[in-house]
N, C-alpha and C positions, 0 to 999 in steps of 0.2 A: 856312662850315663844311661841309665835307662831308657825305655821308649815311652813308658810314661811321665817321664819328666821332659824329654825332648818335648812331647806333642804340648804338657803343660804350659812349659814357655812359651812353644807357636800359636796356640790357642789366647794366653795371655797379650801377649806382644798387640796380636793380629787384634785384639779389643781395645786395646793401649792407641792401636794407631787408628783406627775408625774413630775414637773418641775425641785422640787430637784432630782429626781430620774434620772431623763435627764443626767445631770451634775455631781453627785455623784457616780451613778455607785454600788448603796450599794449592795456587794456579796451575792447571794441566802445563807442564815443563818448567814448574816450579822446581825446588830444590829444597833435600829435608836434609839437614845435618844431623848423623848420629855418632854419638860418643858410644861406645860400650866399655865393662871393664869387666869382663867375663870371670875373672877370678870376683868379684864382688855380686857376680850372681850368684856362685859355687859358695858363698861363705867367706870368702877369705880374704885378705888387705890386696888391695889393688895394684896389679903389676908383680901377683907374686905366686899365681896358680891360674893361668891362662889356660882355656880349654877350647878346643877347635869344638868338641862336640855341640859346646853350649855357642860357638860363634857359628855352627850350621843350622842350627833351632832359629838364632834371630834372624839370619841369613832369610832362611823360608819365610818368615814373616814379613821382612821388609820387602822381597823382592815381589811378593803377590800384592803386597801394598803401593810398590813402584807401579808395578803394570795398571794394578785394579784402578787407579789417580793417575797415572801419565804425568808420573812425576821423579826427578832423578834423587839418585843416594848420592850422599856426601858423607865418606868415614874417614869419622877424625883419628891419627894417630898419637901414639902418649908423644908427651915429650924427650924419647930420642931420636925422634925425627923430626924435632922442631911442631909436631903436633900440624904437620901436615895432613894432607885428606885424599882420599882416593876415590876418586869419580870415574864414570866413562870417558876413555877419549872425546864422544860425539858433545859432552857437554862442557870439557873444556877447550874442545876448538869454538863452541856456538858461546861461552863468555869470554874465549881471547884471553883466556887462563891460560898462563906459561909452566908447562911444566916443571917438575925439578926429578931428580938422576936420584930414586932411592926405590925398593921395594921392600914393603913392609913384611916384617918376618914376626915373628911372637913376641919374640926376645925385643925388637926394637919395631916399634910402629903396635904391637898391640896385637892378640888373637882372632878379633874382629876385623882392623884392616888387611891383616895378612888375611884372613880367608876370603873375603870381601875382593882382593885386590887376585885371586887365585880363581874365584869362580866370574868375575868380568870377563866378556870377551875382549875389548880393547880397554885395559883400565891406565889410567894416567894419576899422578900424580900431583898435587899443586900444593902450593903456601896455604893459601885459602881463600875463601869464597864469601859471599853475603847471602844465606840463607833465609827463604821466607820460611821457615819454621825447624824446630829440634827438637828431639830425645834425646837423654843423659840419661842414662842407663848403667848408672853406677858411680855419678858424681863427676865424672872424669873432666867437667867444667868445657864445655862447646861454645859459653857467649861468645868468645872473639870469632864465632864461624855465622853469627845472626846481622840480619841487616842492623841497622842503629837503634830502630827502637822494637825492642822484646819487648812480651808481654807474656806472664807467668797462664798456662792452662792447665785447669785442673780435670785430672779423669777419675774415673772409680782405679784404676790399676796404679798403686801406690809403689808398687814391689813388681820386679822378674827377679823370680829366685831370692837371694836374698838382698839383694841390690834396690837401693833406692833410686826411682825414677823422673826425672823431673824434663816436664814437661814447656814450651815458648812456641809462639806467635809472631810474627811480627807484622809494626804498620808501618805506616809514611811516617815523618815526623810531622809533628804540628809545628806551625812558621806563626809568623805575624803577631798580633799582641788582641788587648781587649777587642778591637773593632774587627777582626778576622772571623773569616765565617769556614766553619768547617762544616760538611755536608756527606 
């Protein structure tokens, strides 16, 4: 990969997440789930051209977005790891999130959480989590990682690379009936 496609993506990414951030509102020690499928940046079907370079590009993006929002990463694993997620230890001890015994490699867990779970100082792994907001970045389907109710956000950043990106929100749920008053 070149270096102008690395800075491409970080550039991109890094507009991608200001824009959901515009809109989402995710709470300082909030939680953003990201799916990547780094071959579906690269061009190519998903789970079949995994590339660290392109999972060190989003990497830099998310992680200036962690610090710059005081907000933690959640990355989702494909499904041979059960599409588990790899967070800091510090944030699955503070939700009492129980680990589980796997480390994500390329091959299984996805080029994204393996690099993700290689540049953490203490990373952990869990089932999963209830995220106030997500990127799918490549399809790779994150809603079972969102609180109960998503809501679709849209940005000007349609694509990283070639991969489609889709963007959620989330709120409370609404309770009660006609006479409820939400505010």
């Amino acid at each position: 990969m070149t270096d102008a496609i690395y800075e491409e993506i970080t550039l991109k990414l890094s507009r991608a997440l200001d824009e959901l951030q515009e809109q989402a509102a995710i709470p300082a020690g909030g939680v953003l789930a990201v799916g990547t499928s780094t071959s579906e940046v690269k061009g190519e079907k998903i789970g079949s051209a995994g590339s660290t370079e392109i999972a060190a590009a989003i990497w830099q993006a998310l992680k200036r977005f962690a610090e710059k929002n005081d907000v933690y990463l959640a990355f989702q694993g494909c499904e041979h790891i059960n599409r588990a997620l790899t967070v800091s230890r510090e944030y699955a001890e503070r939700e009492r999130l129980s680990p589980v015994t796997v480390v994500p490699v390329p091959q299984a867990g996805g080029s994204m959480a393996a690099y993700a779970y290689r540049q953490m100082d203490e990373p952990a792994v869990v089932e999963e989590i209830q995220a106030d907001a997500g990127i799918d970045i490549g399809d790779t389907l994150i809603g079972m990682q969102l609180k109960s109710v998503a809501v679709p956000v849209r940005t000007s950043v349609e694509t990283i690379g070639n991969a489609h990106v889709t963007y959620a929100r989330t709120r409370p749920k609404l309770i009660g009936g006609a006479r409820a008053e939400y505010r």
